[in-house]
MDTraj code that builds the backbone (N, CA, C; nanometers):
import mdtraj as md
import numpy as np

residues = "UNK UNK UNK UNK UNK UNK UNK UNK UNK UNK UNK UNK UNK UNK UNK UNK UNK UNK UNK UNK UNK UNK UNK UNK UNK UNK UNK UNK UNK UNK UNK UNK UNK UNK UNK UNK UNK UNK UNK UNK UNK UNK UNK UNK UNK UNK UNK UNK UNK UNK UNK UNK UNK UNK UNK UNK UNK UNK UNK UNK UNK UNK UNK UNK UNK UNK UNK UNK UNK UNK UNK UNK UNK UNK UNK UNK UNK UNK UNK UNK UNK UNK UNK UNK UNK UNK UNK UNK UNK UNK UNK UNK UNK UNK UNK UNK UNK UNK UNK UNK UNK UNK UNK UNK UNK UNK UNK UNK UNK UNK UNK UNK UNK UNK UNK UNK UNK UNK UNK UNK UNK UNK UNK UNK UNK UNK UNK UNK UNK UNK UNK UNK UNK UNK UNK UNK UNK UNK UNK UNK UNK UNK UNK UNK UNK UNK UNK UNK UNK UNK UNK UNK UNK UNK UNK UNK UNK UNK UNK UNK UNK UNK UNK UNK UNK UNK UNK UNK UNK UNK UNK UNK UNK UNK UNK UNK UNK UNK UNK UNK UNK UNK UNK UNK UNK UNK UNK UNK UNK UNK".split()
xyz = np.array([
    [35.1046, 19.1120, 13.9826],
    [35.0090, 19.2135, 14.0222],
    [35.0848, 19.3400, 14.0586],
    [34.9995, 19.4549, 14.0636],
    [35.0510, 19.5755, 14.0919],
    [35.1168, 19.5865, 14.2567],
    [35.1423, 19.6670, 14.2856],
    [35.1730, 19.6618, 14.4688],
    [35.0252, 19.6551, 14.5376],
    [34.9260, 19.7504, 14.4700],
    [34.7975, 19.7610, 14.5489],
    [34.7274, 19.6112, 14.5410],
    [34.7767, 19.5568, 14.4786],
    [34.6818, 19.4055, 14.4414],
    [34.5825, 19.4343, 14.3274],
    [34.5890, 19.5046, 14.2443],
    [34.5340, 19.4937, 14.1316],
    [34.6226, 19.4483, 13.9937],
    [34.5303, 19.3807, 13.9324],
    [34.5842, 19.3666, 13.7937],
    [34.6483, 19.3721, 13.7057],
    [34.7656, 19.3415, 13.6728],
    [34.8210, 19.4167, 13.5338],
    [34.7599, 19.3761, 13.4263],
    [34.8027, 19.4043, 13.3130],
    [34.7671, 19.4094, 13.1535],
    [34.7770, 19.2439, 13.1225],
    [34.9055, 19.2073, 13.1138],
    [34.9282, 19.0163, 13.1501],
    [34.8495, 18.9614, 13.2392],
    [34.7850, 19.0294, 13.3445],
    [34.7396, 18.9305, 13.4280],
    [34.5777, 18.9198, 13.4009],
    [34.5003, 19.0279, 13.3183],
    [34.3498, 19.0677, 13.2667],
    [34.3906, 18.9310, 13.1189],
    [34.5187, 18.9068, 13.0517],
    [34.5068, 18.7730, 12.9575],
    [34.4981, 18.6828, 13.0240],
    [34.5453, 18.6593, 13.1359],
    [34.5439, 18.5145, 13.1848],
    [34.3823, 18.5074, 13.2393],
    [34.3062, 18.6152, 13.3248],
    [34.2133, 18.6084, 13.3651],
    [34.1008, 18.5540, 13.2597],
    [34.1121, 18.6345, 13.1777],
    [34.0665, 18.5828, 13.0544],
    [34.0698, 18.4457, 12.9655],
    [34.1827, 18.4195, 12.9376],
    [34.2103, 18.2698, 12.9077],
    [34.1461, 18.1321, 13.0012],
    [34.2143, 18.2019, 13.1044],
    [34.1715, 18.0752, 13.2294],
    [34.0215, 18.0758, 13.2527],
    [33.9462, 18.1835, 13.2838],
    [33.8003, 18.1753, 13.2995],
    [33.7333, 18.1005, 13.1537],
    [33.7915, 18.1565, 13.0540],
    [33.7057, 18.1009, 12.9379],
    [33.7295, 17.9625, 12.8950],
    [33.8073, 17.8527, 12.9994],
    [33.8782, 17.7591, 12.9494],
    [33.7422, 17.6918, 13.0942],
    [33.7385, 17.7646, 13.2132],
    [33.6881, 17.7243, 13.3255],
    [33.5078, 17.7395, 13.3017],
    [33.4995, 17.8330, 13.2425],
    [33.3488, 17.8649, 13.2164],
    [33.2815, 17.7713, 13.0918],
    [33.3914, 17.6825, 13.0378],
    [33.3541, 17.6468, 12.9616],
    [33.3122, 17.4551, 13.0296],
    [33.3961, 17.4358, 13.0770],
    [33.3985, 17.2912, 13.1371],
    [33.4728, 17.2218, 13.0711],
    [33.5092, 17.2168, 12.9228],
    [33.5407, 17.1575, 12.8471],
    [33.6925, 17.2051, 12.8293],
    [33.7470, 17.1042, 12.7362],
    [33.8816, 17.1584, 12.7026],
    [33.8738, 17.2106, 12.5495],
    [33.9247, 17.3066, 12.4881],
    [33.9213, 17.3762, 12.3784],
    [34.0500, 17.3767, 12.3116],
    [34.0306, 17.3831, 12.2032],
    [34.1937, 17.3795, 12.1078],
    [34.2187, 17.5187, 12.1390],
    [34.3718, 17.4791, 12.1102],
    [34.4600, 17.6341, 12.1241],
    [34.4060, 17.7440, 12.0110],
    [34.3662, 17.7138, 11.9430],
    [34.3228, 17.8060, 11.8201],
    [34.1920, 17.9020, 11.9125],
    [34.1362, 17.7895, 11.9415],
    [33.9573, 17.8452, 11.9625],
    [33.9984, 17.9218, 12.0906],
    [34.0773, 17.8774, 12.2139],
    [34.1404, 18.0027, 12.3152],
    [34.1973, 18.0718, 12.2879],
    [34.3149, 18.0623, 12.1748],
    [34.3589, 18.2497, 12.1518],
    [34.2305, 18.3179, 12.0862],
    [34.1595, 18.2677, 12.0014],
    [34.0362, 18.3575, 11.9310],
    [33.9397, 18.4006, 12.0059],
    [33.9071, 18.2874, 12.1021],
    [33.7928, 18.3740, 12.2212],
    [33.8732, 18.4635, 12.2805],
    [33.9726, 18.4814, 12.3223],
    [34.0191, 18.5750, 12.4197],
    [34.0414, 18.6507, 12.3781],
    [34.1188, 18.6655, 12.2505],
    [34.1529, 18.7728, 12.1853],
    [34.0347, 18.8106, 12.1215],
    [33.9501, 18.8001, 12.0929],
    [33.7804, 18.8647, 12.0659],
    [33.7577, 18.9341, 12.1293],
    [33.7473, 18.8811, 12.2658],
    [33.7116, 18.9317, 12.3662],
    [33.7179, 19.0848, 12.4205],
    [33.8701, 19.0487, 12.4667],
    [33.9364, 19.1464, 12.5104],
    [33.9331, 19.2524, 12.4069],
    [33.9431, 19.2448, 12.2715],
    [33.9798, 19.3607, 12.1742],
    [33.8349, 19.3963, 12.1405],
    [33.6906, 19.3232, 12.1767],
    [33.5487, 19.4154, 12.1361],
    [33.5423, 19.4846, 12.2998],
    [33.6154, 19.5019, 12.4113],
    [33.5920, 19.5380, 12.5646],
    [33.6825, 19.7085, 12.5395],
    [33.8229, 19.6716, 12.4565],
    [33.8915, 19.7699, 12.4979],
    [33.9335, 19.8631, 12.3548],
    [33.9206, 19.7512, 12.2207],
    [33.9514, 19.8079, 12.1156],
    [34.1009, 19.7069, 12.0923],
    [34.1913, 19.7609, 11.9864],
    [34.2780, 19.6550, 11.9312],
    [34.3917, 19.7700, 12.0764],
    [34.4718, 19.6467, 12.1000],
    [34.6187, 19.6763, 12.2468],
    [34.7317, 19.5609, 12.2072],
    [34.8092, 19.6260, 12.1855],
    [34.9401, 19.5175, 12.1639],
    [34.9589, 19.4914, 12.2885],
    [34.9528, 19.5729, 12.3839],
    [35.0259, 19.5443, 12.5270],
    [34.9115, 19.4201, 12.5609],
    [34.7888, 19.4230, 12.5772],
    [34.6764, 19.2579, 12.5436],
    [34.7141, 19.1581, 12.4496],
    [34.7094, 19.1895, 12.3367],
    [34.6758, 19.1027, 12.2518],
    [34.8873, 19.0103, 12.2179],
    [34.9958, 19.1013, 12.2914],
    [35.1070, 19.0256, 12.2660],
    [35.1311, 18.8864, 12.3984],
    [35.0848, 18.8742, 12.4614],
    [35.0805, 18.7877, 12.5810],
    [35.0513, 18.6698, 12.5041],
    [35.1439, 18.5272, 12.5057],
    [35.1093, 18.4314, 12.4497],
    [34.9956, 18.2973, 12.5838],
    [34.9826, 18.2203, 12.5165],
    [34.9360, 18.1316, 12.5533],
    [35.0326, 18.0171, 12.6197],
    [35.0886, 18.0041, 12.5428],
    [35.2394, 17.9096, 12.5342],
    [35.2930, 17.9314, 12.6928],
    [35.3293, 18.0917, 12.7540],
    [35.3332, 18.0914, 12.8718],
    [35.2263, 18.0391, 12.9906],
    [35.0738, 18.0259, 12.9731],
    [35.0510, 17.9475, 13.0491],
    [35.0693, 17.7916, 13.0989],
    [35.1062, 17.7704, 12.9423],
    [35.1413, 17.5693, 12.9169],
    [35.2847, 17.5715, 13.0145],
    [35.3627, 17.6551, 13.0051],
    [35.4737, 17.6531, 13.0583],
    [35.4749, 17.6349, 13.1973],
    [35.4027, 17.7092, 13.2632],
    [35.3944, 17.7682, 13.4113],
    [35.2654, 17.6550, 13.4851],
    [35.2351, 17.6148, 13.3717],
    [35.1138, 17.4650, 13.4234],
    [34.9701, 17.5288, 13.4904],
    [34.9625, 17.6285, 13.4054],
    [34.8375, 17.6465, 13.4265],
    [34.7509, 17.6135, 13.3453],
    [34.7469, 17.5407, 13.2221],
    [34.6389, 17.4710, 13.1008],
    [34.7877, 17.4228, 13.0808],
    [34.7041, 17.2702, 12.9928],
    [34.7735, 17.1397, 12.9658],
    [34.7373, 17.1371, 12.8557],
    [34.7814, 17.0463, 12.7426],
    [34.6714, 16.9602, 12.6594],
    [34.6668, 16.8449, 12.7226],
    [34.5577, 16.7665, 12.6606],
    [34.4946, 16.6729, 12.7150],
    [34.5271, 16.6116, 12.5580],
    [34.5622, 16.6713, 12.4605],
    [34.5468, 16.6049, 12.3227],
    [34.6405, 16.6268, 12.2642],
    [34.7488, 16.6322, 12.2161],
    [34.8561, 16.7167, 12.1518],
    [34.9803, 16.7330, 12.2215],
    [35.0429, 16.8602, 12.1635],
    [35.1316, 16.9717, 12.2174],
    [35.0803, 17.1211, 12.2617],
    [35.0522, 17.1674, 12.1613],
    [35.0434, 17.2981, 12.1989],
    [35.0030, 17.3550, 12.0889],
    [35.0799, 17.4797, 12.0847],
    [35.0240, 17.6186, 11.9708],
    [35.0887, 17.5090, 11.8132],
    [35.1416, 17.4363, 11.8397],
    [35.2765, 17.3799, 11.6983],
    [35.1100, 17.2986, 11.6164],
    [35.0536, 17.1868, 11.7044],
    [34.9722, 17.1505, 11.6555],
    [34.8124, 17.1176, 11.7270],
    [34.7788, 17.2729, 11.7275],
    [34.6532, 17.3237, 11.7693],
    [34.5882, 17.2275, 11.8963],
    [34.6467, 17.1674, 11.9897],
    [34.6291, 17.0938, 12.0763],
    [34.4888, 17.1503, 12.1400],
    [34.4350, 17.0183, 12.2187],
    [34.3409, 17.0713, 12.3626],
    [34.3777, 17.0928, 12.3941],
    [34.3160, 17.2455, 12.4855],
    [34.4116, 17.2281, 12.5891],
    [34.3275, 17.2372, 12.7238],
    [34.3329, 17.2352, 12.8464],
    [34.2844, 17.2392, 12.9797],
    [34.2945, 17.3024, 13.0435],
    [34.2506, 17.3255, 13.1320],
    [34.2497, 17.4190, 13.2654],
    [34.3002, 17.3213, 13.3775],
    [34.4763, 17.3176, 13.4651],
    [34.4869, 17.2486, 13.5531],
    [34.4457, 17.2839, 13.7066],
    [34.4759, 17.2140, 13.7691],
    [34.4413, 17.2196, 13.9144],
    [34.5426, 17.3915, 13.9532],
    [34.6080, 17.3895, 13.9467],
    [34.7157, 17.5162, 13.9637],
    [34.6388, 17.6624, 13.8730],
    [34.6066, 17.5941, 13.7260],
    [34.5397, 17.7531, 13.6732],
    [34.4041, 17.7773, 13.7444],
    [34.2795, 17.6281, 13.8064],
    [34.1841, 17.6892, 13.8553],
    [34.2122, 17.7833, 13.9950],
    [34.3460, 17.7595, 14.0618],
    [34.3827, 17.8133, 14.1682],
    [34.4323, 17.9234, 14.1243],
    [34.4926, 17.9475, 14.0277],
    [34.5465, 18.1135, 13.9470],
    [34.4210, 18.1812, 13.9231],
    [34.2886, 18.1183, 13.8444],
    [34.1957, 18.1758, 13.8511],
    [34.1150, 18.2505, 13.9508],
    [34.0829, 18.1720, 14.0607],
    [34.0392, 18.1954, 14.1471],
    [34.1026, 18.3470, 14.2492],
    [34.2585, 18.3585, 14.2518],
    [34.3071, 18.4434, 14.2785],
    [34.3139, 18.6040, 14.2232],
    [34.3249, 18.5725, 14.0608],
    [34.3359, 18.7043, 13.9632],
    [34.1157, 18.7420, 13.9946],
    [34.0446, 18.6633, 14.0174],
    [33.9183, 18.6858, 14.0255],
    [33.9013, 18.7983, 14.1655],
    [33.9862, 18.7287, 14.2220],
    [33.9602, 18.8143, 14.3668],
    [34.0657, 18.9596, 14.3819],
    [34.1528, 18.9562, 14.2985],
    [34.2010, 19.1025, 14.3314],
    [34.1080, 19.2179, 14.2875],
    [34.2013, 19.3153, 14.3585],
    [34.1466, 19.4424, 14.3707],
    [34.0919, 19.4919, 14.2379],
    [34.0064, 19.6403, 14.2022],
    [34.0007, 19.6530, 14.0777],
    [34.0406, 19.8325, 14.1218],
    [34.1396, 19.9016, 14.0364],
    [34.1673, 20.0678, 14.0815],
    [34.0474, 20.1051, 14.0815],
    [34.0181, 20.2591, 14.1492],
    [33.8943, 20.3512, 14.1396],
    [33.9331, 20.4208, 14.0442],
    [33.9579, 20.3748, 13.8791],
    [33.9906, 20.5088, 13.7810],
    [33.9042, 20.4210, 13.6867],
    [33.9139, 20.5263, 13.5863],
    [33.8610, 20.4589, 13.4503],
    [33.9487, 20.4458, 13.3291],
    [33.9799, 20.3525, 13.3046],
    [34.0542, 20.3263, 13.2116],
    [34.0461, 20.1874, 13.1162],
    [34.0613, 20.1870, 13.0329],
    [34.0346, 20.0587, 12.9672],
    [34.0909, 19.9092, 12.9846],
    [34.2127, 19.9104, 13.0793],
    [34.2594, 19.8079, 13.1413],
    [34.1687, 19.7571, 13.2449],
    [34.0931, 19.9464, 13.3393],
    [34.0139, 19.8939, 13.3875],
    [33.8667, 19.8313, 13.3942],
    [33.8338, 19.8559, 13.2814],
    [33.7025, 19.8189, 13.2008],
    [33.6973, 19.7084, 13.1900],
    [33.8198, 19.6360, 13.0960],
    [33.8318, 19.4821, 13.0746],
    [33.8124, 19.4242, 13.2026],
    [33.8978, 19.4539, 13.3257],
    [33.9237, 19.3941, 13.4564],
    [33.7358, 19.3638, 13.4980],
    [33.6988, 19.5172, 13.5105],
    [33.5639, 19.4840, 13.5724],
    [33.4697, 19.3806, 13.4675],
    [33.4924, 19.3602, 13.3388],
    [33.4252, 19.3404, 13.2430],
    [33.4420, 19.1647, 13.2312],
    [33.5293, 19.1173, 13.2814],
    [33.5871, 19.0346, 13.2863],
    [33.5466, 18.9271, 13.4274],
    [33.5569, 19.0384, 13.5137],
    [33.5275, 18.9762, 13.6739],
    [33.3555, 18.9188, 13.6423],
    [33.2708, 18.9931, 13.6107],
    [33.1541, 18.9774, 13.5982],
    [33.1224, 18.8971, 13.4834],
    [33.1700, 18.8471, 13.3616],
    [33.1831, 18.7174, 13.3145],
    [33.2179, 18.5980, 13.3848],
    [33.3268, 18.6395, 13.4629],
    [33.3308, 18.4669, 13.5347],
    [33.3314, 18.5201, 13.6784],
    [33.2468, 18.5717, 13.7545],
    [33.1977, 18.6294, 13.8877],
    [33.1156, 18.4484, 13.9530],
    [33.0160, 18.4347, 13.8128],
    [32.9414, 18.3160, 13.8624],
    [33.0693, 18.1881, 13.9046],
    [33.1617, 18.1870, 13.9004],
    [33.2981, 18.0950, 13.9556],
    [33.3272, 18.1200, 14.0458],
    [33.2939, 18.1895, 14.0972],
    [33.3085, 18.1854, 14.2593],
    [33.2472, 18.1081, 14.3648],
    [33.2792, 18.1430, 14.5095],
    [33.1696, 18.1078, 14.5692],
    [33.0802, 18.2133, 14.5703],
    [32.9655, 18.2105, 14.6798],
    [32.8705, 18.3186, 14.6710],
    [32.8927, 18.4099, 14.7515],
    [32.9554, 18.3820, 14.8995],
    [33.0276, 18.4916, 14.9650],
    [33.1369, 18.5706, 14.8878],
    [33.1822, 18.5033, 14.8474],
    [33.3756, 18.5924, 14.7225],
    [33.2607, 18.6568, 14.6331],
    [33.1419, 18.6275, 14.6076],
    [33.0723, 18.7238, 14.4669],
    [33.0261, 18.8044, 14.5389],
    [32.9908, 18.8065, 14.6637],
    [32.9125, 18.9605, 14.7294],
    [33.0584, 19.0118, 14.7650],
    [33.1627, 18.9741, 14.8056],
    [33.2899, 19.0384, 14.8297],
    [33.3163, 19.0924, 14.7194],
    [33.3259, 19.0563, 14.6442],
    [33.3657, 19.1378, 14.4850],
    [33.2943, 19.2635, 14.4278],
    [33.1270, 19.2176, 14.4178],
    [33.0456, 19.3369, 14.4077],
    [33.0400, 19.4122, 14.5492],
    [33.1076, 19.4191, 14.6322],
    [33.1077, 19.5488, 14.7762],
    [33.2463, 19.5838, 14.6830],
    [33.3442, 19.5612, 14.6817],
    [33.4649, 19.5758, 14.5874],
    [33.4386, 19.6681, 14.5439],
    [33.3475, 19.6271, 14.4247],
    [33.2934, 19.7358, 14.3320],
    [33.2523, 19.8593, 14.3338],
    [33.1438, 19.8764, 14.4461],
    [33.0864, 19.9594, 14.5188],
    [33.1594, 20.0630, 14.5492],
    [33.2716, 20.0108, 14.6468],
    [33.3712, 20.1121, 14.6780],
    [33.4532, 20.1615, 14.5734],
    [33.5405, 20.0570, 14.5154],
    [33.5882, 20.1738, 14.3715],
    [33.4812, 20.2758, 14.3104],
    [33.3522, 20.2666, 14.2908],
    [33.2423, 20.3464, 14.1488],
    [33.2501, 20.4512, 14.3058],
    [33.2451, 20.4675, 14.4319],
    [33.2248, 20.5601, 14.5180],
    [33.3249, 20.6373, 14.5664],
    [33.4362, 20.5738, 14.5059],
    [33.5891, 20.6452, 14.5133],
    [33.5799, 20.7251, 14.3966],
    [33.5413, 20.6514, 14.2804],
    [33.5491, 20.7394, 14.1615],
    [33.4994, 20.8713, 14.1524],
    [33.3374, 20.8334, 14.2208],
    [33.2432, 20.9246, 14.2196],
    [33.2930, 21.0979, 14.2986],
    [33.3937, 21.0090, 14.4410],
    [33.4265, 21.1274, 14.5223],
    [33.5268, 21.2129, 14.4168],
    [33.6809, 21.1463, 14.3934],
    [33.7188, 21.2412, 14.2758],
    [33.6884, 21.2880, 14.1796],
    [33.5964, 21.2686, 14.1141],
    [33.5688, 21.3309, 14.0109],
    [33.4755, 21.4612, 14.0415],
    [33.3432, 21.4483, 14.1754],
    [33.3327, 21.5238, 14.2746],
    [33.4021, 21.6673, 14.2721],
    [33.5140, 21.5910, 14.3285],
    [33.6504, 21.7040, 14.3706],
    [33.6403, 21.8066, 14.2867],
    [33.6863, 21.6484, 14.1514],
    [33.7351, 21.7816, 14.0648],
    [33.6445, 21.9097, 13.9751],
    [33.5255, 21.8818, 13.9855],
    [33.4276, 21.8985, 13.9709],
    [33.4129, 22.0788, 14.0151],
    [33.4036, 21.9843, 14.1296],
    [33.4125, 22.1451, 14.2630],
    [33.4940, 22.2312, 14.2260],
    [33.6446, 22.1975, 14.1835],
    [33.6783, 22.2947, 14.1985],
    [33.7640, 22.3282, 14.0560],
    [33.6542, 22.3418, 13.9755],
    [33.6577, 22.4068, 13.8559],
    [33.5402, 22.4711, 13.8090],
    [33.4069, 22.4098, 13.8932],
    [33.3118, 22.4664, 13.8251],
    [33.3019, 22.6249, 13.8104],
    [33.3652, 22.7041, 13.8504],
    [33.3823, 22.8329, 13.8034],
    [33.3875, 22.8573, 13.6799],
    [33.4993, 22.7638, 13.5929],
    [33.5166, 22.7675, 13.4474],
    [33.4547, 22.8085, 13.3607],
    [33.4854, 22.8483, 13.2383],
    [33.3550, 22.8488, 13.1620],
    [33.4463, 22.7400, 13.0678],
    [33.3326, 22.7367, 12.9768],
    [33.3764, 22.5873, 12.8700],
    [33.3171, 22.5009, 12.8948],
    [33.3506, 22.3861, 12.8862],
    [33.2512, 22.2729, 12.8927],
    [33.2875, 22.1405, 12.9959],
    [33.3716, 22.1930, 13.0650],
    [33.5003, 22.0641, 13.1405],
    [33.3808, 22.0097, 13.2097],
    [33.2524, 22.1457, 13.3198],
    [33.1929, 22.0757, 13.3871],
    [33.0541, 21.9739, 13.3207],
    [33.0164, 22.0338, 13.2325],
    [32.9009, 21.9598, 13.1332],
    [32.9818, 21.7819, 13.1530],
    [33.0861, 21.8223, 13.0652],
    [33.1233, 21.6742, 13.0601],
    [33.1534, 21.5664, 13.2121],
    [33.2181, 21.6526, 13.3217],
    [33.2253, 21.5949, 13.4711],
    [33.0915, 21.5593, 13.5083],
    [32.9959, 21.6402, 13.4849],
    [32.8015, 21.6270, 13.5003],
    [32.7939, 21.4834, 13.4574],
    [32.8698, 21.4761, 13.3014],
    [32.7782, 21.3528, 13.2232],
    [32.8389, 21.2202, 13.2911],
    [33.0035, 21.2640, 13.3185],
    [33.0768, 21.1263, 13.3857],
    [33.0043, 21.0834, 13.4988],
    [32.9975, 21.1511, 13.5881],
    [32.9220, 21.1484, 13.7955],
    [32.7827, 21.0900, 13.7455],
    [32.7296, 21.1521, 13.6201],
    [32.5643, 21.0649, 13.6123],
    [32.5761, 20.8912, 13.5987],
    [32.6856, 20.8624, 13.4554],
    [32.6631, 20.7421, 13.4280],
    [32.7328, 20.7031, 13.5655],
    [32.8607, 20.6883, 13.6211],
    [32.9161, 20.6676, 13.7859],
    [32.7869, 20.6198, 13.8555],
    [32.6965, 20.7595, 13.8975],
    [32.5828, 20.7238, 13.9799],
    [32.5108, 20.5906, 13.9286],
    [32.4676, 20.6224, 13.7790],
    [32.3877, 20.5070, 13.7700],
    [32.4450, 20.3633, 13.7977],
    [32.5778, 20.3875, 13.7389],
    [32.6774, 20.2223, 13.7531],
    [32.6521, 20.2221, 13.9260],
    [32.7136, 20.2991, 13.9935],
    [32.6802, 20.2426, 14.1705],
    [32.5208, 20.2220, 14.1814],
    [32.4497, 20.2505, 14.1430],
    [32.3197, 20.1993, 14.1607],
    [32.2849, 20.0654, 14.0990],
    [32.2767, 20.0115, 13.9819],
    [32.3502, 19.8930, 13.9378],
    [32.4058, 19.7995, 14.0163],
    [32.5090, 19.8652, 14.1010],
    [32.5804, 19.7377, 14.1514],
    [32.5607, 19.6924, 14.2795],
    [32.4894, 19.8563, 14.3890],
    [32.4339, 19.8281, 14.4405],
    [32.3115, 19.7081, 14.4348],
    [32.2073, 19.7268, 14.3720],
    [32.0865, 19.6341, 14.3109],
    [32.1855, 19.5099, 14.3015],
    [32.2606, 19.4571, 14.2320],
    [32.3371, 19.2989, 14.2580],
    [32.3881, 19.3147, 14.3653],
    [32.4654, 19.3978, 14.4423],
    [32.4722, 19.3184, 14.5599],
    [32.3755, 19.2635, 14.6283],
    [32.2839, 19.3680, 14.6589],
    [32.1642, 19.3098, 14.7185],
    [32.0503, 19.2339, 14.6806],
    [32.0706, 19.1586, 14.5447],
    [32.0183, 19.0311, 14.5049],
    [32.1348, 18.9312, 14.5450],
    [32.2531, 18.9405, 14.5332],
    [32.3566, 18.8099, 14.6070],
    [32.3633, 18.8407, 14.7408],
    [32.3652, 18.9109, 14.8241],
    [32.3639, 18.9035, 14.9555],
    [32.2103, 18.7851, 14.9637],
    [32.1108, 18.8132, 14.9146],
    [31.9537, 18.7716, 14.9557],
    [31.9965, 18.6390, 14.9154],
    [32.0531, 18.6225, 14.8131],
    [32.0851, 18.4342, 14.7466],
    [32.1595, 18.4122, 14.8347],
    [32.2767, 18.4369, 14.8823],
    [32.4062, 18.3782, 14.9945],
    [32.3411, 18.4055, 15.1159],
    [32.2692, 18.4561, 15.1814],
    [32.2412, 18.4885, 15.3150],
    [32.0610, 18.4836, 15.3093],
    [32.0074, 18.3670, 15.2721],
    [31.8419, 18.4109, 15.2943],
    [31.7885, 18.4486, 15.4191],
    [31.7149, 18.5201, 15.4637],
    [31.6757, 18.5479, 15.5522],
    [31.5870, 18.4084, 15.6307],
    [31.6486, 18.3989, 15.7618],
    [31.5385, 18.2285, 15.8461],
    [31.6410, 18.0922, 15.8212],
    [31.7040, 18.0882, 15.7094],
    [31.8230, 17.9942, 15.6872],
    [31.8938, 17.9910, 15.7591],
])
top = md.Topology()
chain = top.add_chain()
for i, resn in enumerate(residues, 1):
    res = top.add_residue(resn, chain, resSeq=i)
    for name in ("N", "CA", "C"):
        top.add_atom(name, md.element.get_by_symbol(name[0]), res)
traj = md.Trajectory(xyz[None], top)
């Protein structure tokens, strides 16, 4: 992970791998997990060598998926999700996500909210407040920068207008799920 506790590029494959191995229940051949993931990730962000070069092979190594059938990548093995990767999972689920926009960070959020339902229900309202605050960090810089250009002429602010709208709408969005998982994790009289 980064120093702030967010994500790197390797760690959005493993998130990926491991949730789709965990969301699934089942164990899947090595073929069918590099292809979901690598699907995945490349219709979220577009084609990334720095994504798509991360093998699989390093999770078998580090004992986070097993086969249950085989070897490995040599002859398309099952493979599993162990006790150690659901605990890797669970961790890369809960880090931080930056307040920028970027396509590492897209996957990250894009990703959390595919396997969000793996949590518990308190860690899923922790995650979407998470959220909240990054789209309201975003919202303030871009704000900023906003302010203090709108003098300009050209089009910098049209386009800052169009970013802060979709922003607003995404914090409104996530607002609305939090406050359908707060109401599921915390009913009111329970």
């Amino acid at each position: 992970m980064y120093a702030d506790n967010t994500l790197t590029p390797k760690e959005a494959v493993r998130l990926c791998a491991l949730g789709t191995l965990a969301q699934g229940g089942v164990a899947l051949r090595y073929s069918v997990l590099a292809h979901d993931a690598r699907h995945f990730m490349s219709r979220v962000t577009g084609p990334s060598l720095e994504l798509m070069g991360t093998s699989l092979e390093l999770l078998k190594f580090e004992g986070l998926i097993a086969p249950s059938e085989g070897q490995g990548m040599e002859d398309d093995a099952l493979m599993e999700l162990t006790d150690k990767g659901q605990q890797e999972l669970q961790n890369l689920l809960l880090a931080r996500v930056r307040a920028e926009s970027s396509d590492l960070n897209k996957l990250i959020i894009t990703l959390k909210f595919r396997f969000l339902h793996l949590l518990p229900m308190e860690e899923q309202c922790n995650q979407v407040d998470s959220l909240c605050d990054a789209a309201q960090a975003e919202l303030a810089r871009l704000g900023d920068l906003r302010d203090n250009h709108c003098e300009e002429t050209g089009h910098l602010t049209d386009w800052l207008d169009h970013d802060l709208d979709l922003i607003e709408k995404r914090l409104q969005w996530l607002e609305n799920m939090r406050n359908a998982l707060y109401e599921k994790a915390f009913p009111e009289g329970a």
